[in-house]
C-alpha angles and dihedrals in degrees: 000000000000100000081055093048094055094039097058081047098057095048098048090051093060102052082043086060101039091053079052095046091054086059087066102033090106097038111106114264091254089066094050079054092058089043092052101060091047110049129092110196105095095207092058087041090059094043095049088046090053088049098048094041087047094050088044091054083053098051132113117222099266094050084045092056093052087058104052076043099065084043090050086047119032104023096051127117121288103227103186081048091050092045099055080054111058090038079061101051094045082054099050107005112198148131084272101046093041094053090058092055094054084052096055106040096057120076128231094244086072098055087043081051096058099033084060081058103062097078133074115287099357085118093074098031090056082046085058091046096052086053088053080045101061092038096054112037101044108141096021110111090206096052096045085052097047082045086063080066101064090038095060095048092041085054090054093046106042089040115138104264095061095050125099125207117213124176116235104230126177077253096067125096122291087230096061088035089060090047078063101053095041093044098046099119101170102050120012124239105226098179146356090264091052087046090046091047083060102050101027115063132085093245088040132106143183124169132170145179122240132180129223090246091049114045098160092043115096106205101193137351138217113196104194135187129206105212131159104246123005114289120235095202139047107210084067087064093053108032124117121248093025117156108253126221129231104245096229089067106049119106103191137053114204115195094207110174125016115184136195104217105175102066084191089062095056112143093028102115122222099145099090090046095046109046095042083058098050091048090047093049094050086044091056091038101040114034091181085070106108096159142041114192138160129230099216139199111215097209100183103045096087086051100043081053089061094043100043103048092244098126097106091069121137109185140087106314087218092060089054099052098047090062084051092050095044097029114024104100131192128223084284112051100259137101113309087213113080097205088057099052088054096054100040089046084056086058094254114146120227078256086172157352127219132186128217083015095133107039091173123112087248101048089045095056093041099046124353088268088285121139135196128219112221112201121212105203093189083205094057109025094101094046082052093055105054093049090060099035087049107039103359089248098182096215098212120176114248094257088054088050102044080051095051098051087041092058096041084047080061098038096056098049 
């Protein structure tokens, strides 16, 4: 009887939302927003965050910046109310007082947030609105504040422990394989032989993160090569008709391309995780492996050249690199390449520098066509870490040092 029970209710439930939810088929979806935070029936709640997800997905930009509007607007933070509370709470601090803080201090939209995402799918669909989100409302105050809240549920839900890592084979599903494909960001795919030639292979890696709620979704990608020595370009890695290695006797292991693939995740970080499992994986897998480096781009030099008056210079494009990766600051203090503020966040050292490494038209207008080896050292990558992360210590090889202070010698003159 009370299967039954629950099960008439159910039922009941949802033809008593759906005749509700007629009621508001013709509201705007605002409105469905407002309804949605409020109700308590978790069958109309379903059914009103299917319908505002589903509206949201059919709207044009400007529909789509009213929305985040109204959000930005309506659903904020109430600080008089939040105020009385915490005054409360300093005067008579309790379990009480301090949930009413926490009450108070949060605003609706991110419980509107987290009610969407109780349905099938809204994970990725919120993932989609957040991208629409940073698109759209670059430069609003409002909307980049409204954007924190997504950022700090997306960090809760797309936290480490919730993420899977899965290797690409040439075995896995054409629809993730052509993810792949579309999402590469370092070094393009330009066909399904080029792709195969990546994954394939014996000396050849691919691993990626997935989540749960998005199972065909690929978050983030690490392309490795297993290689004998550390390469100092990056065209050897992808040409066709190359001799492969047999795993077992690689000593090396080259990350060299790591790509972002969910633009709505942006800020969310996964490239420390990934890549010190990965390392850890082939380690366990492949003894033979004694290095894990990475074969870098270094997006920004050409640019900072250009910026800085240094176009007349006549020495060794390496050298001159290595002073922007260990000197050239941004508004901030850190590191003005963003590559290298990824790696040496992760706790990797500036291990060297290579000219004509990227011949590509890409990799000659970012940087000259010079590339950076980043070396990951598993036994000191936390110590490194700190020291950046606490007093943005650049760790630089000797040879890359000894490059650096040599340039800026010449630059001074």
């Amino acid at each position: 009887m009370t299967v039954l029970s629950d099960l008439l209710s159910a039922v009941f439930e949802r033809g008593l939302g759906a005749a509700r939810l007629g009621d508001w088929s013709r509201r705007p979806v605002e409105e469905l927003a407002d309804a949605l935070i409020t109700t308590h029936g978790e069958t109309s709640g379903h059914m009103l965050a299917e319908q505002v997800l589903a509206r949201f997905k059919a709207m044009d930009d400007a529909t789509k910046l009213a929305f985040f509007q109204h959000l930005a607007e309506r659903m904020n933070v109430d600080p008089a109310a939040t105020r009385r509370a915490l005054n409360a709470y300093e005067e008579a601090p309790s379990r009480a007082s301090y949930r009413a803080y926490l009450s108070a201090s949060e605003p609706p939209r991110q419980e509107l947030i987290r009610r969407l995402n109780q349905i099938e799918g809204a994970t990725g669909a919120l993932v989609e609105m957040r991208a629409d989100l940073l698109r759209l409302g670059r430069g609003m105050p409002e909307l980049e504040a409204l954007d924190l809240d997504f950022g700090h549920l997306f960090r809760s839900w797309f936290n480490r422990g919730f993420l899977v890592l899965r290797r690409i084979t040439w075995q896995t599903p054409a629809d993730i394989l052509e993810k792949i494909i579309a999402y590469e960001a370092v070094h393009a795919i330009d066909s399904w032989d080029d792709l195969r030639r990546r994954v394939q292979p014996e000396d050849r890696r691919c691993f990626a993160f997935f989540h749960p709620a998005m199972p065909d979704e690929p978050l983030i990608f690490v392309e490795v090569a297993l290689t004998r020595g550390i390469p100092g370009a990056v065209q050897p890695l992808l040409t066709e008709g190359r001799e492969e290695l047999e795993a077992g006797s690689a000593d090396t292991a080259v990350f060299y391309s790591i790509s972002n693939c969910q633009t709505g995740l942006a800020g969310i970080s996964f490239g420390n995780s990934l890549i010190k499992q990965v390392a850890g994986d082939l380690a366990s897998e492949l003894p033979g492996i004694a290095r894990f480096v990475t074969l870098s781009p270094i997006p920004g030099l050409m640019e900072w050249i250009r910026e800085a008056d240094v176009s007349a210079w006549q020495g060794d494009l390496s050298a001159l690199a290595a002073h922007y990766l260990l000197n050239a600051k941004d508004g901030r203090g850190a590191p003005r390449d963003p590559v290298a503020r990824f790696h040496l966040g992760n706790g990797a050292i500036v291990h060297a520098l290579h000219e004509d490494a990227d011949l590509s038209p890409k990799g000659r207008t970012q940087s000259g066509g010079v590339m950076v080896n980043y070396l990951y050292d598993l036994r000191r990558t936390a110590e490194q870490h700190e020291a950046f992360a606490t007093d943005g210590t650049v760790a630089a090889s000797a040879a890359v040092k000894a490059q650096a202070s040599a340039a800026q010698t010449m630059l001074t003159r």
